[in-house]
C-alpha positions as CSV (number, residue, x, y, z in Angstrom):
1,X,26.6,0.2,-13.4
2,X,24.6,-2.3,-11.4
3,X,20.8,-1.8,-11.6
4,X,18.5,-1.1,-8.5
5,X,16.3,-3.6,-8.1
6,X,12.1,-2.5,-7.7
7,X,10.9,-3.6,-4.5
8,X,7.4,-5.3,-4.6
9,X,5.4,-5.8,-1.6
10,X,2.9,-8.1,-0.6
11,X,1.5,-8.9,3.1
12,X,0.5,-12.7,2.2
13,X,1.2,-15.3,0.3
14,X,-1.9,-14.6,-1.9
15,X,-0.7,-11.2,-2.3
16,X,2.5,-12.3,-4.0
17,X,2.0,-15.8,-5.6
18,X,0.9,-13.9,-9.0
19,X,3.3,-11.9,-9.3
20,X,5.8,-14.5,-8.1
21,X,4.7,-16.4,-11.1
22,X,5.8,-13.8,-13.3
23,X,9.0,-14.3,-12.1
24,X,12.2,-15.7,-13.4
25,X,15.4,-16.8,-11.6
26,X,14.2,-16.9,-8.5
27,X,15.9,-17.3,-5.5
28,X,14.2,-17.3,-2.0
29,X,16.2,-15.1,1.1
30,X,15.4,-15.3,4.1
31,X,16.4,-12.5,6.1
32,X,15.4,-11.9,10.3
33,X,12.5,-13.8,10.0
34,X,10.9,-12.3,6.3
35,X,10.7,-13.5,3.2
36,X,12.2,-12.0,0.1
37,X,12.1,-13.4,-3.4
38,X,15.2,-12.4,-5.9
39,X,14.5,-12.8,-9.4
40,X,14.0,-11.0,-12.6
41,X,11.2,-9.3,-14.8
42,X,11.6,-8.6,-18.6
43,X,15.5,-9.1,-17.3
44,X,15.5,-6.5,-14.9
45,X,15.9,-7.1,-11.2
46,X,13.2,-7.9,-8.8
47,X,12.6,-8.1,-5.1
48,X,9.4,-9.4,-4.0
49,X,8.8,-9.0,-0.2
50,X,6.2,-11.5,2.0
51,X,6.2,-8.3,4.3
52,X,3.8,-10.0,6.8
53,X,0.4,-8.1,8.3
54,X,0.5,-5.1,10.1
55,X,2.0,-2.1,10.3
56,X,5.3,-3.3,12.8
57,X,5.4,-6.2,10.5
58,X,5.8,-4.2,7.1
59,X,8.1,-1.5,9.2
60,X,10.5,-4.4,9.7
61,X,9.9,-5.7,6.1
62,X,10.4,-2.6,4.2
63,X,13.7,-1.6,6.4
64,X,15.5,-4.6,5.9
65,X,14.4,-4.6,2.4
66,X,15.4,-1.1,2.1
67,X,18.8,-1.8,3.5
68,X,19.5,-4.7,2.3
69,X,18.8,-4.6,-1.6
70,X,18.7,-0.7,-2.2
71,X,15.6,-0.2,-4.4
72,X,15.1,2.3,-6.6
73,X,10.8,2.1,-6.3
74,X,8.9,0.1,-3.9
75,X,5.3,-1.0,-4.7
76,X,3.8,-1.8,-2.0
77,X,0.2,-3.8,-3.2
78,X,-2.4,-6.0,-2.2
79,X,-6.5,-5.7,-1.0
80,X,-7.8,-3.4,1.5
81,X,-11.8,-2.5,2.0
82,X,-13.6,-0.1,1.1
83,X,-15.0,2.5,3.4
84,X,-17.2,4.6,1.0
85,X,-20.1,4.0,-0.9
86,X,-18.6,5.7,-3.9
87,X,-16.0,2.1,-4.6
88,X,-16.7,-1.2,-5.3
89,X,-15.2,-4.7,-4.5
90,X,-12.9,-5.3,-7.5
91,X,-12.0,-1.8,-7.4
92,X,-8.2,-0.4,-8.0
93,X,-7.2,2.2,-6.0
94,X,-3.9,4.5,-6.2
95,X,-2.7,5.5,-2.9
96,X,-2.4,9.2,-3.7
97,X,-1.8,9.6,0.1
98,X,-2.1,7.7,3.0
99,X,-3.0,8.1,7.1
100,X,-3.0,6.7,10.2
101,X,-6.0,5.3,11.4
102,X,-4.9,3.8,14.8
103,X,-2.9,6.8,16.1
104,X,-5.2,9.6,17.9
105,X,-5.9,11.1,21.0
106,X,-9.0,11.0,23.4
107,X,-10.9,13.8,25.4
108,X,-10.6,13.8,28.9
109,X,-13.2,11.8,30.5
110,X,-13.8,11.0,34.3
111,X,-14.5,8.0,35.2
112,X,-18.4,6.4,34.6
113,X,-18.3,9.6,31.7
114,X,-18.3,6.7,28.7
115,X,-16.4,6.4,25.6
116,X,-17.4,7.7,22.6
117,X,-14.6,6.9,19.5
118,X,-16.0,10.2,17.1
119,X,-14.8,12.6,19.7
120,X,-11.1,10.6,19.0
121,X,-8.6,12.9,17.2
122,X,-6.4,11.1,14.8
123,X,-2.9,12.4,15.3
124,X,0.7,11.4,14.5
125,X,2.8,11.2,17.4
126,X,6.6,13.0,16.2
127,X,8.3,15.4,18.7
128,X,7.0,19.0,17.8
129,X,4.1,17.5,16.0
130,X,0.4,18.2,17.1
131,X,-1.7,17.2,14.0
132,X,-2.1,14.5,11.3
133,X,0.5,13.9,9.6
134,X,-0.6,13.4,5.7
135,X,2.1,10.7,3.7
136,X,2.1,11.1,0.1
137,X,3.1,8.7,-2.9
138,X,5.9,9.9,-5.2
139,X,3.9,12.2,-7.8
140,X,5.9,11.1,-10.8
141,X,5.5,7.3,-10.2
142,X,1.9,8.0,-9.5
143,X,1.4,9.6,-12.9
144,X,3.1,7.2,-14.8
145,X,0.8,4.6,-13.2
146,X,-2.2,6.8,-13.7
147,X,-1.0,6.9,-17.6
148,X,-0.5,2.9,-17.9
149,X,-3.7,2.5,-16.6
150,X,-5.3,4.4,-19.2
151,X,-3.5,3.0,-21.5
152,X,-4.9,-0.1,-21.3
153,X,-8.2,1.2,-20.3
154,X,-8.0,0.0,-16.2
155,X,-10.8,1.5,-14.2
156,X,-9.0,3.3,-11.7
157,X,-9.1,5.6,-8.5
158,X,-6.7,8.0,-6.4
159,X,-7.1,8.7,-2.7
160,X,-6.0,8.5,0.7
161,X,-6.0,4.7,2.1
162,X,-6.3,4.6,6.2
163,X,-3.8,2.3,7.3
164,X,-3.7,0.7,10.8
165,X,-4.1,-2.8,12.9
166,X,-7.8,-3.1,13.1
167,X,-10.7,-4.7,10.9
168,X,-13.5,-2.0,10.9
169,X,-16.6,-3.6,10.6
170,X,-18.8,-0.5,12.0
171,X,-20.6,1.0,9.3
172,X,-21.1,4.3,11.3
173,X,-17.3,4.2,11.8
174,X,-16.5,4.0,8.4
175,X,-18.5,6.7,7.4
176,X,-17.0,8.8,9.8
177,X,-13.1,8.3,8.6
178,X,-14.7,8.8,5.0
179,X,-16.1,11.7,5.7
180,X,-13.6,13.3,8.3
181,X,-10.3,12.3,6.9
182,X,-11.6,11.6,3.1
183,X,-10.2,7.8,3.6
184,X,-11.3,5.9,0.7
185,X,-10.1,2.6,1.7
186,X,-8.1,0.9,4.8
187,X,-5.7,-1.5,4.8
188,X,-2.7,-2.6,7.7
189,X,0.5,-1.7,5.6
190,X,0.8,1.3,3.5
191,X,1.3,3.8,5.6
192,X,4.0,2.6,7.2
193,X,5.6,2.1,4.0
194,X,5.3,5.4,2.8
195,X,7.1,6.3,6.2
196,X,10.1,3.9,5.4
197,X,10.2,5.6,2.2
198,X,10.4,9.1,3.2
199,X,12.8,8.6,5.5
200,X,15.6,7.3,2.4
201,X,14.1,9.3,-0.1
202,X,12.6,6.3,-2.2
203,X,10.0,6.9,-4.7
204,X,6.6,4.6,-3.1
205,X,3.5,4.0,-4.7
206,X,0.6,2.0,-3.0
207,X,-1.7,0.0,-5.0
208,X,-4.8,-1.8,-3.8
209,X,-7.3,-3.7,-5.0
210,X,-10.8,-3.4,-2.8
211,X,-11.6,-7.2,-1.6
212,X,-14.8,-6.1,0.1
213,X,-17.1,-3.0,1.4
214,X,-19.4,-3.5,4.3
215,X,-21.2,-0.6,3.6
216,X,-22.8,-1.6,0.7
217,X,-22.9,-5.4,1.8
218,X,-20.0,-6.5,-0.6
219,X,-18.6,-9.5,1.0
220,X,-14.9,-10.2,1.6
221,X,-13.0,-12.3,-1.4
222,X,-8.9,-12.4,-0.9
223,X,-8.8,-13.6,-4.8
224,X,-9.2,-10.3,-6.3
225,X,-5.8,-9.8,-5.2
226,X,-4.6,-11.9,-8.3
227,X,-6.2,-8.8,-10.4
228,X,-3.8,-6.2,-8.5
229,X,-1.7,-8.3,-9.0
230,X,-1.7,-8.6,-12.8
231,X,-2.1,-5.2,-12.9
232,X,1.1,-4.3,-11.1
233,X,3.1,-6.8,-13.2
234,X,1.8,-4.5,-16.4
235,X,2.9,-1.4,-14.7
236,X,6.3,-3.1,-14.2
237,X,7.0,-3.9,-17.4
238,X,5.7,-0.6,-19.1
239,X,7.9,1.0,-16.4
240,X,10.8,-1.2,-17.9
241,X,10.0,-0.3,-21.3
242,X,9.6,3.3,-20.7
243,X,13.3,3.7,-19.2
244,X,15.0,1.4,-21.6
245,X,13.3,3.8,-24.5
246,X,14.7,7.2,-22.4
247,X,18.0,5.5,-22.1
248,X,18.4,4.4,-25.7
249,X,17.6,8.5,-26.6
């Protein structure tokens, strides 16, 4: 029987080039404009995606990947920032769940009234839906992550990462998607991911490393994406190891 392949995913070059290291017969596809890398870990087929940033970029990623390959996991990886003073820069965090932070709805307001963004409702827009819609990781691939990580004694986290097309820089906004929506971090991709993924019933997992938090001054440093990355290739091949030693029973 021909093996699924796992499905990595990285928005930028810097997200993947560890992990692409790690790597062994690869072969580059390009396919509609992204880049996919076909190779093999521990012998065991890999697809590594470029996916691009933003959430219509990694939409268009993971479906092509999706349909196209056939994965049996996607990981989709990389940095995001924190947006609570409770994480640090250098920080891994497991997406337990994820959001929407660029879809809500606004009061009405006549003109000269003002804007004010913490009177915005964050809300999925879905035919007979009139809320937030909450997107959660696969629990069992989330556990077994949660165990290699103790394993080999990685400080971890689980929560919800905020996923949309902007760069918060507000501190006062921050604080409020903390706080409101108990977002722990915010990134450009994951959610739309986990959306891919529930739609053809594939196990996802996001993983993120934190590259910066404004609120407590930590600066922005893209080369703490090399730790993620590390750190997914460990969870790849313990993953590997695991089923072979099930299989072998």
């Amino acid at each position: 029987m021909e093996q699924k392949p796992i499905l990595i995913q990285g928005a930028m070059e810097d997200e993947i080039a560890t992990l692409k290291q790690n790597m062994k017969n690869i072969e580059e596809k390009n396919l509609y404009g992204y880049t996919f890398y076909q190779g093999e870990i521990e012998n065991y087929p890999i697809i590594l995606s470029k996916t691009k940033v933003g959430l219509i970029q990694v939409t268009a990623a993971t479906l092509i990947g999706i349909l196209h390959f056939s994965p049996c996991i996607i990981i989709n990886q990389g940095v995001a920032g924190g947006i609570t003073k409770n994480v640090h820069k250098g920080d891994i965090i497991l997406g337990e769940s994820c959001i929407n932070i660029n879809s809500y709805q606004t009061p009405n307001k006549e003109e000269k009234e003002g804007s004010n963004p913490f009177t915005w409702d964050l809300k999925t827009f879905k035919e007979g839906i009139d809320e937030l819609v909450v997107l959660e990781a696969n629990k069992e691939l989330l556990q077994f992550v949660e165990e290699t990580a103790r394993k080999q004694k990685i400080k971890y986290s689980k929560g919800r990462i905020g996923s949309g097309d902007v760069w918060n820089a507000e501190k006062d906004r921050l604080l409020w998607l903390s706080e409101k929506y108990d977002v722990v971090c915010e990134d450009m991709e994951t959610v739309a991911v986990y959306q891919m993924a529930s739609q053809f019933q594939i196990p996802v997992l996001g993983i993120r490393i934190l590259s910066d938090n404004v609120l407590l001054e930590e600066t922005y440093d893209k080369t703490v994406g090399k730790i993620g990355q590390e750190f997914v290739f460990s969870i790849i091949k313990d993953w590997l190891m695991h089923n072979n030693t099930k299989n072998t029973k």
